[in-house]
C-alpha beads as a LAMMPS data file, in Angstrom:
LAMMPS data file: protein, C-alpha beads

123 atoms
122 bonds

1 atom types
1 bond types

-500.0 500.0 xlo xhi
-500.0 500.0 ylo yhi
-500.0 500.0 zlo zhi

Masses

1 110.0

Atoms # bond

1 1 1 -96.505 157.696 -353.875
2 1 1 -99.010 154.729 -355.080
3 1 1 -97.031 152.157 -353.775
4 1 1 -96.161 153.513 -350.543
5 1 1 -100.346 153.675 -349.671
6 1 1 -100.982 150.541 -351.570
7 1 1 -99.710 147.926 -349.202
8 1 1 -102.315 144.845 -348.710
9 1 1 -101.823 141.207 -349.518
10 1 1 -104.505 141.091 -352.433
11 1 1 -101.899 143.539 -354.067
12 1 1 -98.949 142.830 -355.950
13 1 1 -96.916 146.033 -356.662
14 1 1 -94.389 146.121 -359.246
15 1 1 -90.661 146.663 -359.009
16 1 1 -89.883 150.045 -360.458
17 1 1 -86.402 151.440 -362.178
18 1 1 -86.130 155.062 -361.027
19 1 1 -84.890 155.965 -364.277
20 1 1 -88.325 154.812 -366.070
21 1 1 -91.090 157.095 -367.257
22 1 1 -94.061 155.015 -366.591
23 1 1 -97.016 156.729 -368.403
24 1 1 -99.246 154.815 -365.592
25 1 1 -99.186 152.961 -362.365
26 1 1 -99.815 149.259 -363.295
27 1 1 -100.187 146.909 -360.466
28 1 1 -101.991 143.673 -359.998
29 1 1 -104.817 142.449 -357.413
30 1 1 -104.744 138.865 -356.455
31 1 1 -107.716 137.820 -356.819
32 1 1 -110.348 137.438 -359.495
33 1 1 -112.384 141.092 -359.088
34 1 1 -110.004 143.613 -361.948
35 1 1 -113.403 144.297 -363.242
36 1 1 -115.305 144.696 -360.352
37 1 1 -112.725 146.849 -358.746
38 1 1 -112.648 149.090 -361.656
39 1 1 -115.919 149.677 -361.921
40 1 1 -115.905 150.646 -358.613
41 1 1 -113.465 152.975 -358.659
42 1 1 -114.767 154.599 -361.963
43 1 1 -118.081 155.616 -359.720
44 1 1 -116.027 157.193 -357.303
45 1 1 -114.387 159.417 -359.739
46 1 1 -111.522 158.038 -359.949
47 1 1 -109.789 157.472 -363.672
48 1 1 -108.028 153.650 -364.155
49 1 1 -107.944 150.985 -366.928
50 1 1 -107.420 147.671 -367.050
51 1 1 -106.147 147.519 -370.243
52 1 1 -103.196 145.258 -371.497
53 1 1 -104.869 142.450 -373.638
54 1 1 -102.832 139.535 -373.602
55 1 1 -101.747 139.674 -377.600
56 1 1 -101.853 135.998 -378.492
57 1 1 -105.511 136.252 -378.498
58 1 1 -105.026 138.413 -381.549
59 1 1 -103.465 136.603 -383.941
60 1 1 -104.294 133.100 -385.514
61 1 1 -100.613 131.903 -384.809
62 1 1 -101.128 132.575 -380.950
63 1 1 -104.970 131.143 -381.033
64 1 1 -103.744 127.805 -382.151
65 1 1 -101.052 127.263 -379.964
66 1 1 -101.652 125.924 -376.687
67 1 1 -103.065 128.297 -373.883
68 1 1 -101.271 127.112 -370.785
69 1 1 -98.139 128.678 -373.083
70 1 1 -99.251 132.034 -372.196
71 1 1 -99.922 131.756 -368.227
72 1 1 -98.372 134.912 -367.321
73 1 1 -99.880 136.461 -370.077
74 1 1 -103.552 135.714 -369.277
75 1 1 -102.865 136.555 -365.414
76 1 1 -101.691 140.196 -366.332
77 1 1 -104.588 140.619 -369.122
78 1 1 -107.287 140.006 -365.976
79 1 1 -105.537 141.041 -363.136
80 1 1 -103.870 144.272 -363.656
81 1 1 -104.755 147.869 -362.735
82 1 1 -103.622 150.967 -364.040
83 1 1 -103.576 154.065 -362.258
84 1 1 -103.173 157.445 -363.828
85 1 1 -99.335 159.560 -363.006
86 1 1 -100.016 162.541 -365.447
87 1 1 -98.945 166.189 -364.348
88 1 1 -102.077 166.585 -363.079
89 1 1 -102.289 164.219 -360.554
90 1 1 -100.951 165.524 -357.173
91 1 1 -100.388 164.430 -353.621
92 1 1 -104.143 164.596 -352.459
93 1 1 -105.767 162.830 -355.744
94 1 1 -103.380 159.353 -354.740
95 1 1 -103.726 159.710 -351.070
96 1 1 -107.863 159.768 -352.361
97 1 1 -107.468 156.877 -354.719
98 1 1 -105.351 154.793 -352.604
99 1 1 -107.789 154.793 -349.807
100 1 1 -110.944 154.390 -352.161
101 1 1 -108.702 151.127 -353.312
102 1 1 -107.771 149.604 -350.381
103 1 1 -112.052 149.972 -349.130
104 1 1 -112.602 148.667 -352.070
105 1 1 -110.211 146.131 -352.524
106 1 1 -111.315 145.126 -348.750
107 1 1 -114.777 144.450 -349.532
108 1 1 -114.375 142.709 -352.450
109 1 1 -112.054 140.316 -350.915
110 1 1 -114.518 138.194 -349.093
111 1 1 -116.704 137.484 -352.103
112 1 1 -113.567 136.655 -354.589
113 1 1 -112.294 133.712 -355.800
114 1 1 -108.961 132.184 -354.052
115 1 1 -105.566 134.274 -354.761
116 1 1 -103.706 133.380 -357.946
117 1 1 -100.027 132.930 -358.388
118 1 1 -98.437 135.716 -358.647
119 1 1 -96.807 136.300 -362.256
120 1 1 -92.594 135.604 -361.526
121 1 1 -90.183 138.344 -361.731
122 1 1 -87.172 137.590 -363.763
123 1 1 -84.645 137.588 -361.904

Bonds

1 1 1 2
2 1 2 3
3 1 3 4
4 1 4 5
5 1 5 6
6 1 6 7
7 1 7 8
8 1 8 9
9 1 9 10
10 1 10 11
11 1 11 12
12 1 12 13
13 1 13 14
14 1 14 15
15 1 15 16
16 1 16 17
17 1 17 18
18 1 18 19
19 1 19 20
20 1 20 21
21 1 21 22
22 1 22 23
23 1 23 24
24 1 24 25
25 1 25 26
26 1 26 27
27 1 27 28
28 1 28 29
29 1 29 30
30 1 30 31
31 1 31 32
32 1 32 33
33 1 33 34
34 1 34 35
35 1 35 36
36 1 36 37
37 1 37 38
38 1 38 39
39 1 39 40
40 1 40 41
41 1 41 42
42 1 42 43
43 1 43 44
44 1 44 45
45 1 45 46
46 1 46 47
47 1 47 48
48 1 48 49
49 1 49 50
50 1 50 51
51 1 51 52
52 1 52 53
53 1 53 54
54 1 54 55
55 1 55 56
56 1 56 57
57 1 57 58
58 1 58 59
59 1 59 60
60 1 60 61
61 1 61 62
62 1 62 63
63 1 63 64
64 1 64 65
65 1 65 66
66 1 66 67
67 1 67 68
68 1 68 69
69 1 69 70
70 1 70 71
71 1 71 72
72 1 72 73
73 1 73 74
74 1 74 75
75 1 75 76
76 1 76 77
77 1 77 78
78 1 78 79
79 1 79 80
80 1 80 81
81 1 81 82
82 1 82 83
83 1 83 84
84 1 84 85
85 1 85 86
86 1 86 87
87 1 87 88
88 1 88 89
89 1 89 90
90 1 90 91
91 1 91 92
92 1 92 93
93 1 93 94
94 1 94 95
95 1 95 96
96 1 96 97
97 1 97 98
98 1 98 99
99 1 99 100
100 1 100 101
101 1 101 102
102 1 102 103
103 1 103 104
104 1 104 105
105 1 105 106
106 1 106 107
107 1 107 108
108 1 108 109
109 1 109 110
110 1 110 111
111 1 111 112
112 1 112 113
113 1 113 114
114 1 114 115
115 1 115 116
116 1 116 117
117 1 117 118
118 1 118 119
119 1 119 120
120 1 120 121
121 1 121 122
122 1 122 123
């Protein structure tokens, strides 16, 4: 249901398996605003993360290798949004979040940096 109300080029939705069991609805903006956008959306109620730390950072092995190694890794860690998909969360709760989103995502598109590259799919 999110990514039937979530179309808007600042938003790169994900290609789902119908067999998964995601326990949330990750997708990534475009541009440079994940944390602005989440705070946003946390004011209006609305429950999302932005968590999925790009692991090299972790460990001494990663930190000494060379950064542009882990492209993809440090576009997901500051671009991606996670939306809840619990039980709990029925029709009218997405239709609500999807439109607080895209106003959101709207406003915050004139004062954000230039799109990035998307992350490739394998193919």
């Amino acid at each position: 249901a999110y990514a039937r109300r979530l179309q808007h080029p600042d938003i790169l939705l994900p290609s789902y398996e119908h067999e998964g069991a995601p326990w949330r609805f990750s997708f990534l903006l475009r541009r440079d605003v994940q944390q602005s956008v989440a705070t946003q959306l946390r004011s209006a109620g609305i429950d999302v993360s932005s968590w999925y730390p790009p692991l090299h950072r972790w460990y001494l092995s990663g930190k000494a290798q060379d950064r542009r190694l882990f492209t993809n890794a440090d576009v997901l860690g500051t671009h991606i949004l996670n939306l809840w998909v619990e039980p709990a969360v029925d029709h009218a709760y997405i239709a609500r979040v999807c439109e607080t989103l895209l106003r959101i995502v709207e406003r915050t598109q004139e004062l954000a940096s230039p799109a990035v590259t998307p992350v490739e799919r394998p193919a």
